[in-house]
N, CA, C and O atoms as a Tripos MOL2 file, in Angstrom:
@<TRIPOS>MOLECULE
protein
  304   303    76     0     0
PROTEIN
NO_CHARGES

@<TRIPOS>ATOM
      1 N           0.8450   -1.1910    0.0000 N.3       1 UNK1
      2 CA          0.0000    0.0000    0.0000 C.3       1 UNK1
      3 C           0.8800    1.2400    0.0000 C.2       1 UNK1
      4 O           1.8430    1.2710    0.7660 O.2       1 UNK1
      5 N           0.5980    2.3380   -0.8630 N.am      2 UNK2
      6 CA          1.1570    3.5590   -0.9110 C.3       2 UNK2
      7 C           0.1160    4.4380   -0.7470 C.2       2 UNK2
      8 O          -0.9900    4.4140   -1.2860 O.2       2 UNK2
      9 N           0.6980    5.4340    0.2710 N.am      3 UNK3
     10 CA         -0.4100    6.4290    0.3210 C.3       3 UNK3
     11 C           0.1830    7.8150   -0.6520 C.2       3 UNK3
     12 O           1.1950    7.9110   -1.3470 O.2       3 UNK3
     13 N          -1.2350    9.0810   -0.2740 N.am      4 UNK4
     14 CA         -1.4150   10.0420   -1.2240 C.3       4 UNK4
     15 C           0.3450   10.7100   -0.5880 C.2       4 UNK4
     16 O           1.3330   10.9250   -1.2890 O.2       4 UNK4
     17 N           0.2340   10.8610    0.6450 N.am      5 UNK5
     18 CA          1.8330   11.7850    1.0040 C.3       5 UNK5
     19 C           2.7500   10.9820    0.3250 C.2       5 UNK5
     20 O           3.3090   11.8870   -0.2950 O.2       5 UNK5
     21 N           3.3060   10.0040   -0.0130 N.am      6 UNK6
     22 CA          4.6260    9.5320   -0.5140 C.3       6 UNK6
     23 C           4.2960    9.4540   -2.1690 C.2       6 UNK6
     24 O           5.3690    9.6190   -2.7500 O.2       6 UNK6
     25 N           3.3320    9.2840   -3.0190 N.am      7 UNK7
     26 CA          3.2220    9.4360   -4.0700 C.3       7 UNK7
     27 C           3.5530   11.3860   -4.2430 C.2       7 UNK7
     28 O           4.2940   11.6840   -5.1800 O.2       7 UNK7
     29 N           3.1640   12.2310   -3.6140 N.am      8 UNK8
     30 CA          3.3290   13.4550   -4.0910 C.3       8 UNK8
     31 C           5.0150   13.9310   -3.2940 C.2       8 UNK8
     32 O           5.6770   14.9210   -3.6060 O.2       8 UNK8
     33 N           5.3100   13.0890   -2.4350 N.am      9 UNK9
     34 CA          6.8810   13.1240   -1.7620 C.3       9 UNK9
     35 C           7.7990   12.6940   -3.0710 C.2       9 UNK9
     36 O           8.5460   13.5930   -3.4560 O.2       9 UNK9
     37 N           7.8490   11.5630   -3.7460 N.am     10 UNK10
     38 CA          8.6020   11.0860   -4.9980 C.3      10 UNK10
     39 C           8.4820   11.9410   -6.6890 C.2      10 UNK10
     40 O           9.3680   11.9300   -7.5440 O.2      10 UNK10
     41 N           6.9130   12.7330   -6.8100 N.am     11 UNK11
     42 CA          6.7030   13.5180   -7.3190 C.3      11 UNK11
     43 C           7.7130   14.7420   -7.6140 C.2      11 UNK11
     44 O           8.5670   15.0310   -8.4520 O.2      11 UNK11
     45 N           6.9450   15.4830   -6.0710 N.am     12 UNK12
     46 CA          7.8120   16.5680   -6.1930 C.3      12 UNK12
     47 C           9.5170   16.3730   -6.1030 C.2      12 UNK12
     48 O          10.3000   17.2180   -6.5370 O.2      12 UNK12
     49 N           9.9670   14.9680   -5.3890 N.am     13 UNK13
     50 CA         11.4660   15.3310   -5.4030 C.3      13 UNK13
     51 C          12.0940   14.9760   -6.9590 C.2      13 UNK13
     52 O          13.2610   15.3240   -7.1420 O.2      13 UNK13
     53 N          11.5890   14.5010   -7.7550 N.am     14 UNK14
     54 CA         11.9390   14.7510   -9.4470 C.3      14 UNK14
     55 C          11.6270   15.7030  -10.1280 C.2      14 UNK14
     56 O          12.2760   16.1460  -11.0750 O.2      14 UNK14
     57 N          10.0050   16.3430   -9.4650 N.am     15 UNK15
     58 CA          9.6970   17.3620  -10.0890 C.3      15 UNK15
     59 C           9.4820   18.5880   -9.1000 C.2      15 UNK15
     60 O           8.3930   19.0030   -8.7030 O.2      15 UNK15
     61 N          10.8950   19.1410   -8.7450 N.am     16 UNK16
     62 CA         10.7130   20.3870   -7.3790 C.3      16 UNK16
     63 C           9.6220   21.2560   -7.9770 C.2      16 UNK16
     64 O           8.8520   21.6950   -7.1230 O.2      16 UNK16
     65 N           9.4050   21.5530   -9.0000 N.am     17 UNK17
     66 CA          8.2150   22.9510   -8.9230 C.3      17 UNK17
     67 C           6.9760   22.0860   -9.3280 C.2      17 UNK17
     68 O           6.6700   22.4180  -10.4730 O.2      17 UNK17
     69 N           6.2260   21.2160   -8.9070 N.am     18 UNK18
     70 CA          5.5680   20.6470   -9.0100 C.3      18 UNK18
     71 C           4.3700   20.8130   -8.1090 C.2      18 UNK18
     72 O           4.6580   20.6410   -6.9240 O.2      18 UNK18
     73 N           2.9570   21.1350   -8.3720 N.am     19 UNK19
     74 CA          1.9560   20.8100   -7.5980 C.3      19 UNK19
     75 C           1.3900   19.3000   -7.9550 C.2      19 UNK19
     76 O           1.1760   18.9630   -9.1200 O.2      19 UNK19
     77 N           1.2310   18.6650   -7.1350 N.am     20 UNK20
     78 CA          0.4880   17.7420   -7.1700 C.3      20 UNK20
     79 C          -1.0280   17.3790   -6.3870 C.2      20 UNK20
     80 O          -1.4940   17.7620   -5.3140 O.2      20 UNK20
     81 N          -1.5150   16.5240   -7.3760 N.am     21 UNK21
     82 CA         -3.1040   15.9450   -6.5350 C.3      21 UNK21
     83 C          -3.2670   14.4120   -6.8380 C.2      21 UNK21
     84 O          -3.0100   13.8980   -7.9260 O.2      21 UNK21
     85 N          -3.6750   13.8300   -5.8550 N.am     22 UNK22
     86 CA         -3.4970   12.8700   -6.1000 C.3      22 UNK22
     87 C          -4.9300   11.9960   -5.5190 C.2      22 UNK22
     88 O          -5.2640   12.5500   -4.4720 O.2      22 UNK22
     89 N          -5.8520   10.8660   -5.8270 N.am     23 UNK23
     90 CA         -6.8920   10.8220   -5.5980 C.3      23 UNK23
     91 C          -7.2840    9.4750   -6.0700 C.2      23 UNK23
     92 O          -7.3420    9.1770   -7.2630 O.2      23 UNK23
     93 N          -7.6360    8.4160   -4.7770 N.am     24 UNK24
     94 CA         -7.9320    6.8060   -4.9890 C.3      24 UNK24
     95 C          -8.9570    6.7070   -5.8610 C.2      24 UNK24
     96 O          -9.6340    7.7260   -5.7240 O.2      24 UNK24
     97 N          -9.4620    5.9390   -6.7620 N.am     25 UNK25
     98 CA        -10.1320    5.8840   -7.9500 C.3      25 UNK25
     99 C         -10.6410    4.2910   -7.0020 C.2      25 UNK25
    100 O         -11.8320    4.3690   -6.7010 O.2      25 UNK25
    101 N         -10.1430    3.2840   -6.6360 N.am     26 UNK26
    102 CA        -10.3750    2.3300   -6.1620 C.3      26 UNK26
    103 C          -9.3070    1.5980   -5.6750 C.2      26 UNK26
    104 O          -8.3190    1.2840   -6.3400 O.2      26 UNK26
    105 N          -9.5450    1.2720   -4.2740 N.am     27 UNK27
    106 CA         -8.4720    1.0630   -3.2240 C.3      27 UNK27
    107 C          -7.6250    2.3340   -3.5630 C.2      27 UNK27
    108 O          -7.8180    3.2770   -4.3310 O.2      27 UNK27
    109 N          -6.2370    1.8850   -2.3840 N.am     28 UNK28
    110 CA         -5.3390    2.0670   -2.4550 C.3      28 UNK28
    111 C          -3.9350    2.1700   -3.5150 C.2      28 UNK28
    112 O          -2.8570    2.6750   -3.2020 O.2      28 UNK28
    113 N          -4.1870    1.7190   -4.4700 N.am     29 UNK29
    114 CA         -3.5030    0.8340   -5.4500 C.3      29 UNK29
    115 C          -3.8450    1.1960   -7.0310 C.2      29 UNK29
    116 O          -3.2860    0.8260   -8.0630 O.2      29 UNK29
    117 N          -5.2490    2.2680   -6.7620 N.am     30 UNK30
    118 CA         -5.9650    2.9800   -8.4070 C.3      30 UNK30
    119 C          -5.9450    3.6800   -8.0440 C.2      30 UNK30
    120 O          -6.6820    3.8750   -7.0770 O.2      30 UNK30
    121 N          -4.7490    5.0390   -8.6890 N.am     31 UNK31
    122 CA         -4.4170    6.4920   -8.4840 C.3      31 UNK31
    123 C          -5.0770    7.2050   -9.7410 C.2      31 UNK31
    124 O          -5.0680    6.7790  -10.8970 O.2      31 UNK31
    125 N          -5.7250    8.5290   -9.2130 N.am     32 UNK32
    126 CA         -5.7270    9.5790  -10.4560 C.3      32 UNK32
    127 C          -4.5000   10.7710  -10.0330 C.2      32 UNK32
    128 O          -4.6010   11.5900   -9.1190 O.2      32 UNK32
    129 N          -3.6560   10.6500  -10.7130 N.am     33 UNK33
    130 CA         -2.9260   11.9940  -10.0780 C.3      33 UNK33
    131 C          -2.7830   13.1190  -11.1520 C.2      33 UNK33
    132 O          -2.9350   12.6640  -12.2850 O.2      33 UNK33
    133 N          -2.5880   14.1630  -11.1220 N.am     34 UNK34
    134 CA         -2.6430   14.8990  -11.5820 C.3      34 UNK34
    135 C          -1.5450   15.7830  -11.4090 C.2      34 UNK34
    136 O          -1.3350   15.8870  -10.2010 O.2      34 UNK34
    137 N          -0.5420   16.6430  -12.2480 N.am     35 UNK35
    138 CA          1.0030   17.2090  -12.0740 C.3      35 UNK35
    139 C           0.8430   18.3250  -12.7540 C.2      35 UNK35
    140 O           0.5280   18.3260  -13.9440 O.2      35 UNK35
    141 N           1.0490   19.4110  -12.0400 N.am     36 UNK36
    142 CA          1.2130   20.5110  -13.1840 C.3      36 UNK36
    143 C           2.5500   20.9680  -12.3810 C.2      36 UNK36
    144 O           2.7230   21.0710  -11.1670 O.2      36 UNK36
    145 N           3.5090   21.2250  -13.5520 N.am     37 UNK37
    146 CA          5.3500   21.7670  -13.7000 C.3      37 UNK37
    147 C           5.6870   22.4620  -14.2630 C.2      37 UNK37
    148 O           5.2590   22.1590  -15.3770 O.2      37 UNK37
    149 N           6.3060   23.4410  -14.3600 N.am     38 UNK38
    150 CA          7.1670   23.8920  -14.9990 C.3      38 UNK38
    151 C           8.0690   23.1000  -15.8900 C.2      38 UNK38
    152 O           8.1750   23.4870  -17.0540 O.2      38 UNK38
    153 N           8.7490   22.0160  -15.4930 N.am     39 UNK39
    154 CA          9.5240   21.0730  -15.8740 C.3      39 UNK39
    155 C           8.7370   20.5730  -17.3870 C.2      39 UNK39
    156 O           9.5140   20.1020  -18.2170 O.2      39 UNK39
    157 N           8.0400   20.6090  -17.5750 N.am     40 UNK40
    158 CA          7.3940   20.2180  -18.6040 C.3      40 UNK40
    159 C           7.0290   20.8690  -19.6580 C.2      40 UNK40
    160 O           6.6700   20.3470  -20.7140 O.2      40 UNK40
    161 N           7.1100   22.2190  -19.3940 N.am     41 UNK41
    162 CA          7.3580   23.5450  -20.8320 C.3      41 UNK41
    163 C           8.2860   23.1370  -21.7520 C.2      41 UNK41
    164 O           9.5000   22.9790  -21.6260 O.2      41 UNK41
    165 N           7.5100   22.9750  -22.7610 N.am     42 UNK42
    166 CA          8.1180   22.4570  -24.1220 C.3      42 UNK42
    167 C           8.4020   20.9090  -24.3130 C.2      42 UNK42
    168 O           9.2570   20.4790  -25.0870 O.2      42 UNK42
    169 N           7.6810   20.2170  -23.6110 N.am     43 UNK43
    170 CA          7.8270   18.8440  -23.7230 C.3      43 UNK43
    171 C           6.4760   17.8380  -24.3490 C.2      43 UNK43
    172 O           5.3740   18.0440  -23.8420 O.2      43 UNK43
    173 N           6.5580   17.1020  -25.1000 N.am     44 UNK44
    174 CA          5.5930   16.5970  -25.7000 C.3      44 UNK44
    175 C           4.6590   15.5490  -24.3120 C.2      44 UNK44
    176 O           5.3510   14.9530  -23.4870 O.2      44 UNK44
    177 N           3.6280   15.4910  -24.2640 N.am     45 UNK45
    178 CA          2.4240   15.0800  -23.4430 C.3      45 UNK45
    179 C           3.5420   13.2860  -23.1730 C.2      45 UNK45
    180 O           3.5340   12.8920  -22.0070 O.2      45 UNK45
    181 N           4.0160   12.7730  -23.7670 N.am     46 UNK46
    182 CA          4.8490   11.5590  -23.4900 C.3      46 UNK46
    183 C           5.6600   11.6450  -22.5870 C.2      46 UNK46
    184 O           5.7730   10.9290  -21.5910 O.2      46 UNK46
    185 N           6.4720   12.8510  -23.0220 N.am     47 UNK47
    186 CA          7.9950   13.3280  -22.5220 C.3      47 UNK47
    187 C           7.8160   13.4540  -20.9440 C.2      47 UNK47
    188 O           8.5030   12.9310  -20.0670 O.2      47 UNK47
    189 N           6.0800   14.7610  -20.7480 N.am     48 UNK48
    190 CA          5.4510   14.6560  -19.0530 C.3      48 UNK48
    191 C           5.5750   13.8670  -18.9550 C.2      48 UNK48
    192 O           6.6500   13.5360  -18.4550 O.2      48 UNK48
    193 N           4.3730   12.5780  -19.4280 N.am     49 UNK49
    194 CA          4.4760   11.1770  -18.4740 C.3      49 UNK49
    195 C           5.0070   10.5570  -18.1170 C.2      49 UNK49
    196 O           4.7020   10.0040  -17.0600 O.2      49 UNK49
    197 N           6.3530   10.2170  -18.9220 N.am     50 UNK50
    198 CA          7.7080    9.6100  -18.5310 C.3      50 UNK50
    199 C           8.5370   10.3980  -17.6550 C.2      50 UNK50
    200 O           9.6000    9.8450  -17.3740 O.2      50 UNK50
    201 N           8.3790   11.3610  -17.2240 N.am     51 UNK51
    202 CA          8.7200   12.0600  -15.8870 C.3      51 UNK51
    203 C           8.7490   11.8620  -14.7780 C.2      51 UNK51
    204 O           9.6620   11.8900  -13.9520 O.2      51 UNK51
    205 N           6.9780   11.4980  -14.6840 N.am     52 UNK52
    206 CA          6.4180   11.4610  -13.4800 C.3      52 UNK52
    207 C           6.5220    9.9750  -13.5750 C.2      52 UNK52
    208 O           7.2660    9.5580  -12.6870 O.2      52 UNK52
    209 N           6.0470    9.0340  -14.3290 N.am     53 UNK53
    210 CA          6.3610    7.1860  -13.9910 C.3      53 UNK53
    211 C           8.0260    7.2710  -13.5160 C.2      53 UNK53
    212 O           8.3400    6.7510  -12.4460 O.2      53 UNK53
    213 N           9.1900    8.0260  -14.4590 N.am     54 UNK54
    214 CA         10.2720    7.5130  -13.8750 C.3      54 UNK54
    215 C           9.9740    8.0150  -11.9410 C.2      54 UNK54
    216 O          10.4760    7.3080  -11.0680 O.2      54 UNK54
    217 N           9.3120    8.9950  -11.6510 N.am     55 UNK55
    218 CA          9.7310    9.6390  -10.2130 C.3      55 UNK55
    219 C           9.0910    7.9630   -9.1650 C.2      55 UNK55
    220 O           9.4410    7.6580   -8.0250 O.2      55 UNK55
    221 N           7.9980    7.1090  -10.1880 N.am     56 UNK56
    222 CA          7.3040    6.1920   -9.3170 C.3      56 UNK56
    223 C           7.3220    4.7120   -9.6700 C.2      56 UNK56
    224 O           6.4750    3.9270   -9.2430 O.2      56 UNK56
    225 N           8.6200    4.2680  -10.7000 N.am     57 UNK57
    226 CA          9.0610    3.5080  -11.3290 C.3      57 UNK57
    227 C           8.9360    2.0110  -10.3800 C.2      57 UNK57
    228 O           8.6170    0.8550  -10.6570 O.2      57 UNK57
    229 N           9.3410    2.6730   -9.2180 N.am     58 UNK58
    230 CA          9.5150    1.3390   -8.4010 C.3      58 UNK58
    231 C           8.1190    0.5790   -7.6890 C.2      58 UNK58
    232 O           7.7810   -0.5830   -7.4630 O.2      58 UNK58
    233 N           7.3460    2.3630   -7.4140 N.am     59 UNK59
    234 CA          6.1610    1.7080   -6.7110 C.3      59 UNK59
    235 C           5.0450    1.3170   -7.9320 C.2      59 UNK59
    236 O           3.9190    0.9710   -7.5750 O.2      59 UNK59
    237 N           5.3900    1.3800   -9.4430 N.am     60 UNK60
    238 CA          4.5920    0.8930  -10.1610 C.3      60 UNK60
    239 C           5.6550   -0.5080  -10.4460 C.2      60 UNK60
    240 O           4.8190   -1.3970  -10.6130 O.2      60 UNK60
    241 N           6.8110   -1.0640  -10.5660 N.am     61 UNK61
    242 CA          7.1400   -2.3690  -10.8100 C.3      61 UNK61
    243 C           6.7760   -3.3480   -9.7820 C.2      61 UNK61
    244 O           6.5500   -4.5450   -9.9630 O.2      61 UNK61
    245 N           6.7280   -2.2810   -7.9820 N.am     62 UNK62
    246 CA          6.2230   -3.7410   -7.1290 C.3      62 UNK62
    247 C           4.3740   -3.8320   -7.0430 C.2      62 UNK62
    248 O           3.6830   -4.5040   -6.2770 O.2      62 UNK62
    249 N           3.8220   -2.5790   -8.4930 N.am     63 UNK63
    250 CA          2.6030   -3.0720   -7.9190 C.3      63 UNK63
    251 C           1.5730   -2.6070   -6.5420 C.2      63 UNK63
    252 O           0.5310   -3.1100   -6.1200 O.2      63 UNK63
    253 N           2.6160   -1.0810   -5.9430 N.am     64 UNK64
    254 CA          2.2350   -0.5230   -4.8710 C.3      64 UNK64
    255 C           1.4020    0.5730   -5.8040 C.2      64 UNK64
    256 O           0.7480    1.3840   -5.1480 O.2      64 UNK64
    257 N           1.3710    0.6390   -6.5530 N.am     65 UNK65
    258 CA          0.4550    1.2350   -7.5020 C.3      65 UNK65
    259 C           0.3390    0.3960   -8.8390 C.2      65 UNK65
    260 O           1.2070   -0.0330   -9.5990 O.2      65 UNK65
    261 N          -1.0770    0.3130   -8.8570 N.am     66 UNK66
    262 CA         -1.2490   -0.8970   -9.8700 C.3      66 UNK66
    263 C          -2.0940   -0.3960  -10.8590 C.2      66 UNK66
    264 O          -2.2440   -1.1170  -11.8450 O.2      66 UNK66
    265 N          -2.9100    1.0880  -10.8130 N.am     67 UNK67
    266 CA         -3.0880    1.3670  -11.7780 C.3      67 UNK67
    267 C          -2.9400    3.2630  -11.7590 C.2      67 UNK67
    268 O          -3.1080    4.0090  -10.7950 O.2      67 UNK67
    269 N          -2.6390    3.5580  -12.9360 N.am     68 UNK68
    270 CA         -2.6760    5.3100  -12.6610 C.3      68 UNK68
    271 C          -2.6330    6.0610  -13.5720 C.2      68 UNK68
    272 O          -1.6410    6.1880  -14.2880 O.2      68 UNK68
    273 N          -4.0430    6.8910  -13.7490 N.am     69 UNK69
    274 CA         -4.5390    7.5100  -14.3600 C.3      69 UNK69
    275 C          -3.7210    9.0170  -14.1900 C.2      69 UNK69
    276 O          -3.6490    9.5840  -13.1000 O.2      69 UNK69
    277 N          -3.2710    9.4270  -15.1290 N.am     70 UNK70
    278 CA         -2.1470   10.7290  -15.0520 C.3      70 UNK70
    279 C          -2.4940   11.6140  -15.9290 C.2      70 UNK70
    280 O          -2.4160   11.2840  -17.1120 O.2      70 UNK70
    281 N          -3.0010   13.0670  -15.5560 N.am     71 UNK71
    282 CA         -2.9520   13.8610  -15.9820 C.3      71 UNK71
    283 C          -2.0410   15.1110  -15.6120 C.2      71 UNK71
    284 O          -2.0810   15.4930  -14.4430 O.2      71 UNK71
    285 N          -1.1810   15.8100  -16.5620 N.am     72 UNK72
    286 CA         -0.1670   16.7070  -16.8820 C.3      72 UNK72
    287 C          -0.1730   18.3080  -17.7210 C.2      72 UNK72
    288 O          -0.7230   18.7310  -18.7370 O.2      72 UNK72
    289 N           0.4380   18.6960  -17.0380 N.am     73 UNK73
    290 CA          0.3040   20.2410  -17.7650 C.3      73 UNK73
    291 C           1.3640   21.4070  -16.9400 C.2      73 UNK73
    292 O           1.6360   21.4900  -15.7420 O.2      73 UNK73
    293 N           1.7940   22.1920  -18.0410 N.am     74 UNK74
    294 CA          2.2180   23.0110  -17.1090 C.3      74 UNK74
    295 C           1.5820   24.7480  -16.6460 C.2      74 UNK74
    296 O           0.9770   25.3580  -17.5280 O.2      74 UNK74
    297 N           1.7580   25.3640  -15.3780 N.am     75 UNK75
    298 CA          1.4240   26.2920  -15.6150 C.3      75 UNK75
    299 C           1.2550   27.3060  -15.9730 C.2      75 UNK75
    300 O           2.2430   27.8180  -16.4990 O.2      75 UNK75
    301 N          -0.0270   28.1650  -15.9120 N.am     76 UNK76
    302 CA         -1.0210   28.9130  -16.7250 C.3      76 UNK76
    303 C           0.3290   30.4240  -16.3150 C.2      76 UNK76
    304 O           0.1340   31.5600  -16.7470 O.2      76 UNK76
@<TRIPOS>BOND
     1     1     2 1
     2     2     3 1
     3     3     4 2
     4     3     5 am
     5     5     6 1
     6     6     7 1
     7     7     8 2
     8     7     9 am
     9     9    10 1
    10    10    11 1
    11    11    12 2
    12    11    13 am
    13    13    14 1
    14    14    15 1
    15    15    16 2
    16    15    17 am
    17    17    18 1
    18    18    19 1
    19    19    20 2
    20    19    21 am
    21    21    22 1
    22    22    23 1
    23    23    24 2
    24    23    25 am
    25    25    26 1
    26    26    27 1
    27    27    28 2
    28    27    29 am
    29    29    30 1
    30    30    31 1
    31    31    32 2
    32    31    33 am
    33    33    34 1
    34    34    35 1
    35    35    36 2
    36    35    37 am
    37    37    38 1
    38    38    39 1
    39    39    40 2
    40    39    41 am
    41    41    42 1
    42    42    43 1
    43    43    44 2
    44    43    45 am
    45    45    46 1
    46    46    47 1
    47    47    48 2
    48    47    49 am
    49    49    50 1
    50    50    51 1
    51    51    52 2
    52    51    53 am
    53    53    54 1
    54    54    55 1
    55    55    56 2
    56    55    57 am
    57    57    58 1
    58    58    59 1
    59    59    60 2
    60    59    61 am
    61    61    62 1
    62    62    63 1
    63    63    64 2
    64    63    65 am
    65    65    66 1
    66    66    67 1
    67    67    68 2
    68    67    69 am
    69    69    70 1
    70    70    71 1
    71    71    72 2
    72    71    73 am
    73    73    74 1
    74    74    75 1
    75    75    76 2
    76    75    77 am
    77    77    78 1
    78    78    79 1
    79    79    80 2
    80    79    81 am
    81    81    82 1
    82    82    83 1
    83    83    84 2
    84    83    85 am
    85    85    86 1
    86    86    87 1
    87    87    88 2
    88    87    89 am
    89    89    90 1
    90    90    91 1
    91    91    92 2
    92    91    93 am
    93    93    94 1
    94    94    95 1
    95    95    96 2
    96    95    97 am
    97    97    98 1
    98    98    99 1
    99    99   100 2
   100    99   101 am
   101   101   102 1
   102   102   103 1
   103   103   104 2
   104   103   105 am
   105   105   106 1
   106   106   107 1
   107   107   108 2
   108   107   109 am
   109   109   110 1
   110   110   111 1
   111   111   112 2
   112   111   113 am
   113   113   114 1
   114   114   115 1
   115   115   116 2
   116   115   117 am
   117   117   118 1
   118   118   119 1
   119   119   120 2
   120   119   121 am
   121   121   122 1
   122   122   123 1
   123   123   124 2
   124   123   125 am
   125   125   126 1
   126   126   127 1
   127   127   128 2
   128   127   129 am
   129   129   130 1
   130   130   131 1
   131   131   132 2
   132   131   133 am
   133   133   134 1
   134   134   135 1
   135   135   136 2
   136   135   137 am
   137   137   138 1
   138   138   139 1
   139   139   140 2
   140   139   141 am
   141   141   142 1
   142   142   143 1
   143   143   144 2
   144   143   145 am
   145   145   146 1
   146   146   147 1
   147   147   148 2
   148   147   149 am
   149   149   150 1
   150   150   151 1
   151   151   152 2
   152   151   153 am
   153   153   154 1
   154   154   155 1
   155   155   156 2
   156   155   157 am
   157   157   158 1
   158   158   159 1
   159   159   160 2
   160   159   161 am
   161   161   162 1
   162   162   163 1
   163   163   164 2
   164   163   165 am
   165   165   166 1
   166   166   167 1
   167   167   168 2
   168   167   169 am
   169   169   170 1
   170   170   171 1
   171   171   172 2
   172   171   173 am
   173   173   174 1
   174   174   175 1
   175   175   176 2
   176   175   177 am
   177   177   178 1
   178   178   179 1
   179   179   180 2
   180   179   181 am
   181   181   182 1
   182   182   183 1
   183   183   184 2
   184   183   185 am
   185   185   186 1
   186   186   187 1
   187   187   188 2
   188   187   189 am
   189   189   190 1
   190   190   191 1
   191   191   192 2
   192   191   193 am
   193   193   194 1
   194   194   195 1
   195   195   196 2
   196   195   197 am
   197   197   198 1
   198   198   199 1
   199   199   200 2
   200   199   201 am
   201   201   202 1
   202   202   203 1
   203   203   204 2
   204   203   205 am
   205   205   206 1
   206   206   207 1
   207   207   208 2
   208   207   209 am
   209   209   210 1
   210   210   211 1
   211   211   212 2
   212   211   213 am
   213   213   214 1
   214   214   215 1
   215   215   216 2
   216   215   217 am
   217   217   218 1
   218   218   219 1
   219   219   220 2
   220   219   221 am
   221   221   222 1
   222   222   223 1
   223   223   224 2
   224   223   225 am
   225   225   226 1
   226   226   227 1
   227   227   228 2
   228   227   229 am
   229   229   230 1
   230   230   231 1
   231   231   232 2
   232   231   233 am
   233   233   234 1
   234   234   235 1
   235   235   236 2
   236   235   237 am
   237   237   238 1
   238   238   239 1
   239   239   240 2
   240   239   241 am
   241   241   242 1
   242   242   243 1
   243   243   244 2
   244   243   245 am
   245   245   246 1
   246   246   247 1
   247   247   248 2
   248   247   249 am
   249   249   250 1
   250   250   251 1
   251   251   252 2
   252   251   253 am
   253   253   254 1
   254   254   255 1
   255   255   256 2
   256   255   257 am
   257   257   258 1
   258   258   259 1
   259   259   260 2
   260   259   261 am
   261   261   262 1
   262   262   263 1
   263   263   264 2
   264   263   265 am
   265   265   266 1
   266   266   267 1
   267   267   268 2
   268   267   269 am
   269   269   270 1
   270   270   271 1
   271   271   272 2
   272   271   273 am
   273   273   274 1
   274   274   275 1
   275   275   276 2
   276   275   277 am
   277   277   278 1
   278   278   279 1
   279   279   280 2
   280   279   281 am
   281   281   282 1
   282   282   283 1
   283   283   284 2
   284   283   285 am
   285   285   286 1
   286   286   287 1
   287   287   288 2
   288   287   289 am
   289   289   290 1
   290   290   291 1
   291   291   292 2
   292   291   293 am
   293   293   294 1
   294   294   295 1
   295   295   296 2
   296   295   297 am
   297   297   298 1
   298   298   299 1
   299   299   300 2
   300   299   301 am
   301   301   302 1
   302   302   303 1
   303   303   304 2
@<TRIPOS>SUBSTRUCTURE
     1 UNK1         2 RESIDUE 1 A UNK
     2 UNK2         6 RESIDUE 1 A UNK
     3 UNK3        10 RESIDUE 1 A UNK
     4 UNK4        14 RESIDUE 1 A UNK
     5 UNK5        18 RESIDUE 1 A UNK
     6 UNK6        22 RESIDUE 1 A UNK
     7 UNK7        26 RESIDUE 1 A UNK
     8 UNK8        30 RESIDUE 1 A UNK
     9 UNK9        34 RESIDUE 1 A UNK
    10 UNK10       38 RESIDUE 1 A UNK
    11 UNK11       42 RESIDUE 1 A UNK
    12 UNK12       46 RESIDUE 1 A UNK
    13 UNK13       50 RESIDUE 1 A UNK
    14 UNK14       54 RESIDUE 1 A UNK
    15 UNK15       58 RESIDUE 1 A UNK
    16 UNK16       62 RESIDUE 1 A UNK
    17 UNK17       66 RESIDUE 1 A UNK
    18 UNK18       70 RESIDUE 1 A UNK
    19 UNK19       74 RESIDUE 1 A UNK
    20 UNK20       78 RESIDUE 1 A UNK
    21 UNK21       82 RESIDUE 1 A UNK
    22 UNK22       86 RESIDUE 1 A UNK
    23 UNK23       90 RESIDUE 1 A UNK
    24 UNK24       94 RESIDUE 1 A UNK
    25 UNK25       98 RESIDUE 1 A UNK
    26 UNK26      102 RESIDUE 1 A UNK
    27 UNK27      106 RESIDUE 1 A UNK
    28 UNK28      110 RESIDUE 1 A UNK
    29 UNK29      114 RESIDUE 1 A UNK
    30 UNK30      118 RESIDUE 1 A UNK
    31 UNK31      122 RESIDUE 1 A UNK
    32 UNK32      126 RESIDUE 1 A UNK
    33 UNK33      130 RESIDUE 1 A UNK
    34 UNK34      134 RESIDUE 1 A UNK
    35 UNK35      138 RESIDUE 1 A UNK
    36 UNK36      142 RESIDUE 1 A UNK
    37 UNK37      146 RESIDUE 1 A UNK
    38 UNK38      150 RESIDUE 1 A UNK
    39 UNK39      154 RESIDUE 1 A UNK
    40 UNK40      158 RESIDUE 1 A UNK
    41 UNK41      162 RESIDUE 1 A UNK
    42 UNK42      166 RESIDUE 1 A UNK
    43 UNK43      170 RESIDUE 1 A UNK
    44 UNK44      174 RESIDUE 1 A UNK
    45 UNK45      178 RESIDUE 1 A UNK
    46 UNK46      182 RESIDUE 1 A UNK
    47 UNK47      186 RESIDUE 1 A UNK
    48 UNK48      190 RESIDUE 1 A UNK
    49 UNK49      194 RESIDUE 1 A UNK
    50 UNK50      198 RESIDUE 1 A UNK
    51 UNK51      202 RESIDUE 1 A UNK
    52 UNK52      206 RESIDUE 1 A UNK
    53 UNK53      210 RESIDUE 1 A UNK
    54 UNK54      214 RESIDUE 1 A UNK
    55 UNK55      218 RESIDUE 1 A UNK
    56 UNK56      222 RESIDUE 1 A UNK
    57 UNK57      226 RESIDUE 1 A UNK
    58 UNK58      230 RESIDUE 1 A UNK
    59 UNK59      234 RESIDUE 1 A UNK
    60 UNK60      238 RESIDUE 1 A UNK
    61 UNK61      242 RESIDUE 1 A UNK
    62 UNK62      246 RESIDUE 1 A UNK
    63 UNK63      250 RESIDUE 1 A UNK
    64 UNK64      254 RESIDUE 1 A UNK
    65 UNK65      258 RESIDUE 1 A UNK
    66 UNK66      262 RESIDUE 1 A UNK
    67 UNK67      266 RESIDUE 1 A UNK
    68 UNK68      270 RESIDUE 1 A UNK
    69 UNK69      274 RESIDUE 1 A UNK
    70 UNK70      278 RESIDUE 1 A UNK
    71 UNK71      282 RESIDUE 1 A UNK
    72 UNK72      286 RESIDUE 1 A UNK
    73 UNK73      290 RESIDUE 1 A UNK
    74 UNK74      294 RESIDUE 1 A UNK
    75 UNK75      298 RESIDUE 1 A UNK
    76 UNK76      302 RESIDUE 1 A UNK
């Protein structure tokens, strides 16, 4: 089990200007999170997502997140 504080703890420490939200869809284990960065100006919608999976690489290979719905953008 991973909770909402350590998913937005691994977040922000890859992505320091990062707000995050993060929100169980079902259990523990079905995330919607949501990232808006700076880090991501000028990067193709892929380039975000592979950002934020590398920041949670591990807790998606053991399955401490098993599914996650990700939405990205940077700010306005």
């Amino acid at each position: 089990m991973i909770t909402k504080t350590k998913v937005i703890k691994l977040i922000t420490k890859k992505l320091p200007s990062s707000q995050v939200s993060v929100q169980n869809i079902k259990g523990n284990d079905h995330l919607q999170v949501t990232v808006i960065a700076s880090e991501f100006k000028g990067l193709s919608l892929v380039k975000q997502h592979q950002l934020v999976y590398s920041a949670l690489k591990e807790e998606l290979a053991s399955e401490a997140i098993h599914a996650l719905a990700l939405k990205t953008e940077t700010p306005n």
